[in-house]
C-alpha positions as protocol buffer text, in pm:
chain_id: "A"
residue {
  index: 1
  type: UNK
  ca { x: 2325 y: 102 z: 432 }
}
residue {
  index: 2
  type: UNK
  ca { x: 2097 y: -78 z: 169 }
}
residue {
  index: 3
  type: UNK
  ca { x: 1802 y: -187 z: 207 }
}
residue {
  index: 4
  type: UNK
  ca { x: 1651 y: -501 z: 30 }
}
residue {
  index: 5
  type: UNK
  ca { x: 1417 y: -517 z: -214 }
}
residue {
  index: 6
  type: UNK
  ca { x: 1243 y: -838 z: -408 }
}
residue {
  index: 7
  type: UNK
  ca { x: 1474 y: -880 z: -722 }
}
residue {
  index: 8
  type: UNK
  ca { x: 1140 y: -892 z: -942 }
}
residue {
  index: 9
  type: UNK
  ca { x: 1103 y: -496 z: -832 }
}
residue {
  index: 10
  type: UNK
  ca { x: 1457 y: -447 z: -851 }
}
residue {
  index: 11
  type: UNK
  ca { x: 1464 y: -575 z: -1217 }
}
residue {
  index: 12
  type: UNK
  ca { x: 1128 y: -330 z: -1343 }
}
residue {
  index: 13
  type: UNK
  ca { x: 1282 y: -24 z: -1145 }
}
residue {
  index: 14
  type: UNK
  ca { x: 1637 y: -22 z: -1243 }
}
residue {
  index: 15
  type: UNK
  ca { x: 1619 y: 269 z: -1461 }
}
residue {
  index: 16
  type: UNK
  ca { x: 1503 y: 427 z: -1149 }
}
residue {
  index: 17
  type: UNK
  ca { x: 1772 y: 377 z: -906 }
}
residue {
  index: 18
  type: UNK
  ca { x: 2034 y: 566 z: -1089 }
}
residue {
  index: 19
  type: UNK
  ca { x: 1859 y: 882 z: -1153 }
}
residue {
  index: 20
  type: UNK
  ca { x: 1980 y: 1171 z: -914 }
}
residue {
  index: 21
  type: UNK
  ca { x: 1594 y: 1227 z: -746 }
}
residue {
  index: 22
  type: UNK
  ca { x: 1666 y: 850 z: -607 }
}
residue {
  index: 23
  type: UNK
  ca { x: 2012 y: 898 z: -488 }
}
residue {
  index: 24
  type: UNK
  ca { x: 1911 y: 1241 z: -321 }
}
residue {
  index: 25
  type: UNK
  ca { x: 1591 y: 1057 z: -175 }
}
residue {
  index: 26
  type: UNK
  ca { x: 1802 y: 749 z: -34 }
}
residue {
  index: 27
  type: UNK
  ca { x: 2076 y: 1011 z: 126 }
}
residue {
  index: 28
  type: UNK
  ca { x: 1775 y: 1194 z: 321 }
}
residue {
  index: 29
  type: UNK
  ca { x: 1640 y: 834 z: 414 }
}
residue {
  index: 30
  type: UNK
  ca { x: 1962 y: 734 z: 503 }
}
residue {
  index: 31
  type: UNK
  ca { x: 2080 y: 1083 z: 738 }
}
residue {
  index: 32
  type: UNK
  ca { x: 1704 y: 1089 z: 878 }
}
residue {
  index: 33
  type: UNK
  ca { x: 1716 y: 720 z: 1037 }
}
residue {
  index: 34
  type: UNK
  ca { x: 2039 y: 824 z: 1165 }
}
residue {
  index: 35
  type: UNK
  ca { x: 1978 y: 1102 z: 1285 }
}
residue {
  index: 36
  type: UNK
  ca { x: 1567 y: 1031 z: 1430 }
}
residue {
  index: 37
  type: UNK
  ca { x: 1319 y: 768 z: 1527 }
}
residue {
  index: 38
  type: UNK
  ca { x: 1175 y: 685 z: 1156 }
}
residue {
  index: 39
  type: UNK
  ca { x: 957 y: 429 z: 1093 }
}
residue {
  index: 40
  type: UNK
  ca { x: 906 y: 173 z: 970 }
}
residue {
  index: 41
  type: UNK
  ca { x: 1236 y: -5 z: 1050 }
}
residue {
  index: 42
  type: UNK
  ca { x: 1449 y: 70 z: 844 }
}
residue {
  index: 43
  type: UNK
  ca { x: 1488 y: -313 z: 720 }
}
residue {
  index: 44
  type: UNK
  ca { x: 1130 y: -287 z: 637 }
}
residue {
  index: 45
  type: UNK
  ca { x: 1104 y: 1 z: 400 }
}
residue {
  index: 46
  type: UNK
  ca { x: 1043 y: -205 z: 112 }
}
residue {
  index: 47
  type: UNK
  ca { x: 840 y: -476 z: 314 }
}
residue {
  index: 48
  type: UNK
  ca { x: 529 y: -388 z: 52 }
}
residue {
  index: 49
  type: UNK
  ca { x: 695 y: -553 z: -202 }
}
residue {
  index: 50
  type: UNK
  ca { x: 891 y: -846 z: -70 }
}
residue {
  index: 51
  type: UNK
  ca { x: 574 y: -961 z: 59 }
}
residue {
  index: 52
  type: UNK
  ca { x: 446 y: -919 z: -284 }
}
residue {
  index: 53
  type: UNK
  ca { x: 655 y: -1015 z: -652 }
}
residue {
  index: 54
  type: UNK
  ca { x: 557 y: -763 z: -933 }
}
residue {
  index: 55
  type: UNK
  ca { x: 446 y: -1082 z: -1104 }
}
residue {
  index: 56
  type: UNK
  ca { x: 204 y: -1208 z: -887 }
}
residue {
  index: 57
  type: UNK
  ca { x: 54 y: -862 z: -804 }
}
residue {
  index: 58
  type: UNK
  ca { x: -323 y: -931 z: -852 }
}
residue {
  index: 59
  type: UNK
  ca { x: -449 y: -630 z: -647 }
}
residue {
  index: 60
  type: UNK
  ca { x: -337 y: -264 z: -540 }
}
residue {
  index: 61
  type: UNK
  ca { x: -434 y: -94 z: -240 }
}
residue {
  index: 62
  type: UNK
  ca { x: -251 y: 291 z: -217 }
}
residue {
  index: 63
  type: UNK
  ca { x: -169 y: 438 z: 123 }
}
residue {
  index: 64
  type: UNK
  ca { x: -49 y: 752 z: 207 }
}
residue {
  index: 65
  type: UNK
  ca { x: 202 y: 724 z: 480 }
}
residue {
  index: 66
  type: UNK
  ca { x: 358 y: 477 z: 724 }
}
residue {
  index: 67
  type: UNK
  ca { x: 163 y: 519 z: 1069 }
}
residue {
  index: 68
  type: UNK
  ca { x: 412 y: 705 z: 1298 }
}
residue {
  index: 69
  type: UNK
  ca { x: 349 y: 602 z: 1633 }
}
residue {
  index: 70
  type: UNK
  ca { x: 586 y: 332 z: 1844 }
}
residue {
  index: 71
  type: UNK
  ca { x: 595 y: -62 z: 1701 }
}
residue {
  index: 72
  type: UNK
  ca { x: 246 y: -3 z: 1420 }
}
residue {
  index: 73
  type: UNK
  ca { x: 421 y: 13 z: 1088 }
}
residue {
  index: 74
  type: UNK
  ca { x: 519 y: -262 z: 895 }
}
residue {
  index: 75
  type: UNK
  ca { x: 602 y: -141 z: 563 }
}
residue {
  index: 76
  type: UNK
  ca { x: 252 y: -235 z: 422 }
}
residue {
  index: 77
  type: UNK
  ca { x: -13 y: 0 z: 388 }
}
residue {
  index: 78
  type: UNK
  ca { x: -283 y: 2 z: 670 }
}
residue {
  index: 79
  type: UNK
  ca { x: -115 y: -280 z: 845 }
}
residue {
  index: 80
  type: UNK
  ca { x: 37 y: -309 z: 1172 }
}
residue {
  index: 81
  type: UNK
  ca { x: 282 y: -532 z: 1359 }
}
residue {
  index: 82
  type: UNK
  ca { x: 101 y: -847 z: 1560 }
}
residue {
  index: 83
  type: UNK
  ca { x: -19 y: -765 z: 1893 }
}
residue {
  index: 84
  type: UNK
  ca { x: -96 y: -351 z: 1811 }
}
residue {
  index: 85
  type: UNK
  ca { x: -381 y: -166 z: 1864 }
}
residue {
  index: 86
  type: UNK
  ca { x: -566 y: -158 z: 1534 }
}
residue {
  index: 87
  type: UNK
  ca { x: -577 y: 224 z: 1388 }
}
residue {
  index: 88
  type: UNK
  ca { x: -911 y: 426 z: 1309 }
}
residue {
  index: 89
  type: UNK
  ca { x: -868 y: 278 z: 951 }
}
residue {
  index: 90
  type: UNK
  ca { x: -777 y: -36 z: 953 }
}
residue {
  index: 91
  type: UNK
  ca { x: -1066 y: -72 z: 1213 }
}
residue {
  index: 92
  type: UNK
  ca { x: -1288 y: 2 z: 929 }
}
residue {
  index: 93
  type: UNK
  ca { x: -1124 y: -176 z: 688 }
}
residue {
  index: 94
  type: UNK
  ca { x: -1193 y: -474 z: 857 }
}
residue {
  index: 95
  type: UNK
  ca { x: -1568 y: -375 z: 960 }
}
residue {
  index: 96
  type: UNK
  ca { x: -1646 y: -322 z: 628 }
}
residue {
  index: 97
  type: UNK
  ca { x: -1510 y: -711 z: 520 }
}
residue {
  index: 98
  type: UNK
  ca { x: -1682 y: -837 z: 824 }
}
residue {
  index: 99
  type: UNK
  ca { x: -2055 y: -666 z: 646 }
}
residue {
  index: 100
  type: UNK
  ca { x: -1942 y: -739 z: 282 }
}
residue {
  index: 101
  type: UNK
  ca { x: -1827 y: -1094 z: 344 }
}
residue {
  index: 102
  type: UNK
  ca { x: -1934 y: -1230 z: 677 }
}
residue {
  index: 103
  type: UNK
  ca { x: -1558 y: -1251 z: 796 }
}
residue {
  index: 104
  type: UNK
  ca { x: -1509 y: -1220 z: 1161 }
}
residue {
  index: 105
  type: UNK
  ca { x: -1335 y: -975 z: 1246 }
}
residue {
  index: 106
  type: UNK
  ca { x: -977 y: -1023 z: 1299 }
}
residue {
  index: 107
  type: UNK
  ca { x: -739 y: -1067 z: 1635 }
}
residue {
  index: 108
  type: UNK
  ca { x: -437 y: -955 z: 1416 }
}
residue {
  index: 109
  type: UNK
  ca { x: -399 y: -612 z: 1197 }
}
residue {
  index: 110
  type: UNK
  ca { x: -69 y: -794 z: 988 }
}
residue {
  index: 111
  type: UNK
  ca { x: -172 y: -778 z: 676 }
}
residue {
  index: 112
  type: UNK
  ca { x: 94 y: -938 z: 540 }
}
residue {
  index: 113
  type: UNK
  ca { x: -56 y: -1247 z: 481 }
}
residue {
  index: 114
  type: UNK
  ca { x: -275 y: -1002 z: 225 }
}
residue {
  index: 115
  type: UNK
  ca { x: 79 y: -957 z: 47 }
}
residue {
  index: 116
  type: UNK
  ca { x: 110 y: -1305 z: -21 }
}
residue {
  index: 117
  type: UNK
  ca { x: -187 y: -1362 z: -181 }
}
residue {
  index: 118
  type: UNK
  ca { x: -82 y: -1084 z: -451 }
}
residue {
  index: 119
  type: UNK
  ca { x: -202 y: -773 z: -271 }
}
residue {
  index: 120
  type: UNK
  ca { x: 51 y: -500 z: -296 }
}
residue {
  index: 121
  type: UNK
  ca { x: -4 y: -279 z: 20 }
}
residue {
  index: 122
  type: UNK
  ca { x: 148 y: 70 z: -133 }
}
residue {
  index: 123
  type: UNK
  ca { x: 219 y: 386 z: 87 }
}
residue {
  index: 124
  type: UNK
  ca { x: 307 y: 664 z: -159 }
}
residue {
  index: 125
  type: UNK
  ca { x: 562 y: 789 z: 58 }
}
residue {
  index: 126
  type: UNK
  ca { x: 754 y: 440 z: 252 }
}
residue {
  index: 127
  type: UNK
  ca { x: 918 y: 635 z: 562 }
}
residue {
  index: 128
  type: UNK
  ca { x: 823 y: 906 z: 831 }
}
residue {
  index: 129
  type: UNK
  ca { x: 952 y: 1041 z: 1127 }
}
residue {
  index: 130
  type: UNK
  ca { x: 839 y: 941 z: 1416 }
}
residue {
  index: 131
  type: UNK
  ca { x: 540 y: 1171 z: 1563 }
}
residue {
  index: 132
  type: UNK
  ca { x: 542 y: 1367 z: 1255 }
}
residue {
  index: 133
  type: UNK
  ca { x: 301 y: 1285 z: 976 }
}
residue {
  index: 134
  type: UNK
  ca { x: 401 y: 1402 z: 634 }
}
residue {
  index: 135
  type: UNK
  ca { x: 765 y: 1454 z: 727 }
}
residue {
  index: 136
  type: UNK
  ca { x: 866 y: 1278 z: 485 }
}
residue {
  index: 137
  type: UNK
  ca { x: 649 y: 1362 z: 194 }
}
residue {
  index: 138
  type: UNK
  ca { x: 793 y: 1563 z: -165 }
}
residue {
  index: 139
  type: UNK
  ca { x: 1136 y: 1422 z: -100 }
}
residue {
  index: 140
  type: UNK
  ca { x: 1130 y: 1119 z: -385 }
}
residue {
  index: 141
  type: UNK
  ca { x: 909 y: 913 z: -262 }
}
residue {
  index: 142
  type: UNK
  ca { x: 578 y: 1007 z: -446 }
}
residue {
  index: 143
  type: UNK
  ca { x: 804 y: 1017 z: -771 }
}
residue {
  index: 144
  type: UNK
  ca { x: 887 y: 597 z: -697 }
}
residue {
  index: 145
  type: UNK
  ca { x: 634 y: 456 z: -634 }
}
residue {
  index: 146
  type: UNK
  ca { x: 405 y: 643 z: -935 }
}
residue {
  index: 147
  type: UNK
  ca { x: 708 y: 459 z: -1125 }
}
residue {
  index: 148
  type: UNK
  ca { x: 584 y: 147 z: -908 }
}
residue {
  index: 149
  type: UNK
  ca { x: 212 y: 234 z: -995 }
}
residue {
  index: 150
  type: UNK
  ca { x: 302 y: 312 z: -1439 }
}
residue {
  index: 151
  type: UNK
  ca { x: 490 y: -2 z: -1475 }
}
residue {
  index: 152
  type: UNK
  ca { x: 253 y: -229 z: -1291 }
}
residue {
  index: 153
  type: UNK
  ca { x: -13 y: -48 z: -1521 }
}
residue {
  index: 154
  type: UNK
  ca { x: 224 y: -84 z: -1865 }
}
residue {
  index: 155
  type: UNK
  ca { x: 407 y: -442 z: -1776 }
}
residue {
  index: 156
  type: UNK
  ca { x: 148 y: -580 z: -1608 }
}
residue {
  index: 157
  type: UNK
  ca { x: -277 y: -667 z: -1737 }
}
residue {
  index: 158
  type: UNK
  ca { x: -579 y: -710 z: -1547 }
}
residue {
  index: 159
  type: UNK
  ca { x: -478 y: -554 z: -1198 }
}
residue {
  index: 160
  type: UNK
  ca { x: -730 y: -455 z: -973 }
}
residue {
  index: 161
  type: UNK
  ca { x: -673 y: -72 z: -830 }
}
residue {
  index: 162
  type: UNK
  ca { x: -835 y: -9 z: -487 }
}
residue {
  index: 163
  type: UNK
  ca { x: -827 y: 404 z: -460 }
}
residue {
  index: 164
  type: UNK
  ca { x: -963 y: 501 z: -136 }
}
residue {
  index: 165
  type: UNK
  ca { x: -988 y: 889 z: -99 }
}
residue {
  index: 166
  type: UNK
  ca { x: -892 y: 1177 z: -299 }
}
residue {
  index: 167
  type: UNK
  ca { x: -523 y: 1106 z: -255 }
}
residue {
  index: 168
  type: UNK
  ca { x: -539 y: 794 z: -379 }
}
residue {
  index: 169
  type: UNK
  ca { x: -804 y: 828 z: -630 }
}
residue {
  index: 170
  type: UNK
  ca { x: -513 y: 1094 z: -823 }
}
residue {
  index: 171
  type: UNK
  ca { x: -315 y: 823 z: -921 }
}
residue {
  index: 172
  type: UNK
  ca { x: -589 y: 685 z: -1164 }
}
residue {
  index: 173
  type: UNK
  ca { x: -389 y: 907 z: -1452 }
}
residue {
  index: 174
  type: UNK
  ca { x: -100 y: 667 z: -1397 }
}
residue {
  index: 175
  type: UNK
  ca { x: -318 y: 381 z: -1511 }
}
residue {
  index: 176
  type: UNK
  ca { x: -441 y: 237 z: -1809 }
}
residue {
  index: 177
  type: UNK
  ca { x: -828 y: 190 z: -1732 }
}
residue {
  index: 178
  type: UNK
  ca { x: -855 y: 1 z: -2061 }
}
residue {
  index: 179
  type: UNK
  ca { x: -639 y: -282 z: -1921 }
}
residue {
  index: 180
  type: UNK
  ca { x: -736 y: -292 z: -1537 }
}
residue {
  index: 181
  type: UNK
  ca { x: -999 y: -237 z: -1308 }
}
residue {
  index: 182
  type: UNK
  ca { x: -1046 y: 69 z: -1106 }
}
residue {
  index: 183
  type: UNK
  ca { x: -1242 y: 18 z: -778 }
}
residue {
  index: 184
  type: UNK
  ca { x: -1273 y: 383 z: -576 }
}
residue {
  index: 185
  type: UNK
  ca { x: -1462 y: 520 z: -256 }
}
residue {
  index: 186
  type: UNK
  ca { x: -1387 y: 753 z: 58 }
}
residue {
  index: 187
  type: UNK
  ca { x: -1099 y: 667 z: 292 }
}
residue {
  index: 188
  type: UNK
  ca { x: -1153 y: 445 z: 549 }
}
residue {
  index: 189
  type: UNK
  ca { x: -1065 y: 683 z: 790 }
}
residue {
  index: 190
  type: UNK
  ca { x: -1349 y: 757 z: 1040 }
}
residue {
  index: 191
  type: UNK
  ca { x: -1345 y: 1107 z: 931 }
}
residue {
  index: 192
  type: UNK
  ca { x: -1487 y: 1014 z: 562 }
}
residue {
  index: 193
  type: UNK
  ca { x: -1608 y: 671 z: 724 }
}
residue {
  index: 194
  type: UNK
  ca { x: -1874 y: 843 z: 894 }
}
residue {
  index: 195
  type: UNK
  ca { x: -2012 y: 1085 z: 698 }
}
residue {
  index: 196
  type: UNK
  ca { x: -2125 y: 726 z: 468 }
}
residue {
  index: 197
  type: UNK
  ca { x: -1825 y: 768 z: 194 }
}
residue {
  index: 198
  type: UNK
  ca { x: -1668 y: 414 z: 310 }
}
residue {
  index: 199
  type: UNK
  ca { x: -1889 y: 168 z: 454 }
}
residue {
  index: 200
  type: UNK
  ca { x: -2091 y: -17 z: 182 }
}
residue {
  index: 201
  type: UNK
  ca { x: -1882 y: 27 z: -106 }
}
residue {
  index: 202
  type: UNK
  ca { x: -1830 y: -392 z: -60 }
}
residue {
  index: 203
  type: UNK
  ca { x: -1466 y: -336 z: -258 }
}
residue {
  index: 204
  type: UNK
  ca { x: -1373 y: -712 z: -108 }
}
residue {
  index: 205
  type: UNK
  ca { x: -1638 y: -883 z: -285 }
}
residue {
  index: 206
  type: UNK
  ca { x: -1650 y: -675 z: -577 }
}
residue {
  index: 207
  type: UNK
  ca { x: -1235 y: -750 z: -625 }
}
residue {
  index: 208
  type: UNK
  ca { x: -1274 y: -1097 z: -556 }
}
residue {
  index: 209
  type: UNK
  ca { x: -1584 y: -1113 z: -837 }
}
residue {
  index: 210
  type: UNK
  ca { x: -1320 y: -965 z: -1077 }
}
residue {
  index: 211
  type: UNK
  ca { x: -1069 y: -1255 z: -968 }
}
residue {
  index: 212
  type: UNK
  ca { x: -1297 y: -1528 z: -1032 }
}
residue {
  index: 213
  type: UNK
  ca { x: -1433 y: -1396 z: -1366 }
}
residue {
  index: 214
  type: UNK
  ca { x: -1037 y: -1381 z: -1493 }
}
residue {
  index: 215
  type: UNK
  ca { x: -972 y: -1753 z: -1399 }
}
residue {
  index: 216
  type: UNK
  ca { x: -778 y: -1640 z: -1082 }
}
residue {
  index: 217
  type: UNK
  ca { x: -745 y: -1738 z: -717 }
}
residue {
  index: 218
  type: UNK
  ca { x: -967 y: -1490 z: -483 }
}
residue {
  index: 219
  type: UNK
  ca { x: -824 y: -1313 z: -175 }
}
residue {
  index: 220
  type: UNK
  ca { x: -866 y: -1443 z: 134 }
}
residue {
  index: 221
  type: UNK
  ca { x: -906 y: -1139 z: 314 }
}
């Protein structure tokens, strides 16, 4: 019962893959989709970075969890399947591009088409059960993808980190600031959205600034 993953990840996290927090952490992946309604599919675990080579990875945006709901999660961070309901956050992600850039706002909440461009959509932990947020938090996942987050930040120069909340803005101690750019506010959920710690901080134009100052290709987001 594997599950792919881009060879360019494969290749950077080897060293992770045989150590026993891994194996334990793929068993309880493994027995929970078996066993429950998980999500996201389970051929879509590692959708995040199939969408997205380590070597074109230009941006990072850090989730928490997959949404748990029927049909939303896609394996990317914020990002739904075509034709869903967009979530509180995602809502305001996409408010807050429509202010900073002028972009209307958009029919589809995919953002997959973000991956492509070099935007690595990272949930901290890649799987849930379904109707139970955090269920599957401190079983392995938080200790991958800080691997995914240190060897971006060592093997890697001139990333742009989006943290977005206090969750997210923790993993700044896994990155060399001296090497890449840190970009932080509040979570776009509405909770922190509304009392003013989200709308305004123009991340989308500020990351595409950095882009075009380093010779690169801006996000079309």
């Amino acid at each position: 019962m594997n599950v792919y993953l881009d060879q360019s990840w494969r290749n950077e996290l080897e060293q992770e893959f045989d150590k026993p927090y891994y194996k334990n952490l793929m068993q309880f992946v493994k027995s929970e989709y078996e066993q429950h309604t998980c999500y996201p599919e389970y051929s879509n675990i590692f959708s995040a970075f199939n969408h997205c080579k380590f070597q074109n990875t230009k941006v990072v945006i850090i989730g928490q969890d997959p949404y748990h709901g029927p049909d939303q999660a896609n394996g990317l961070c914020f990002s739904v399947k075509e034709g869903i309901k967009h979530p509180p956050s995602l809502v305001n992600i996409f408010k807050e591009i429509e202010s900073d850039l002028g972009n209307p706002y958009p029919e589809s909440g995919n953002l997959e088409k973000w991956g492509k461009q070099g935007v690595l959509l990272l949930n901290a932990t890649l799987t849930v059960r379904a109707h139970e947020p955090g269920s599957h938090q401190r079983q392995g996942w938080e200790v991958f993808t800080d691997a995914v987050i240190s060897k971006l930040s060592k093997n890697r120069d001139n990333v742009i980190f989006m943290l977005w909340g206090g969750y997210a803005k923790k993993k700044v101690k896994l990155i060399d600031t001296n090497k890449h750019h840190i970009l932080t506010s509040g979570h776009p959920s509405p909770l922190s959205a509304n009392r003013g710690y989200w709308f305004g901080n123009e991340h989308f134009s500020s990351c595409n600034k950095i882009l075009t100052n380093l010779g690169n290709k801006c996000i079309a987001w």
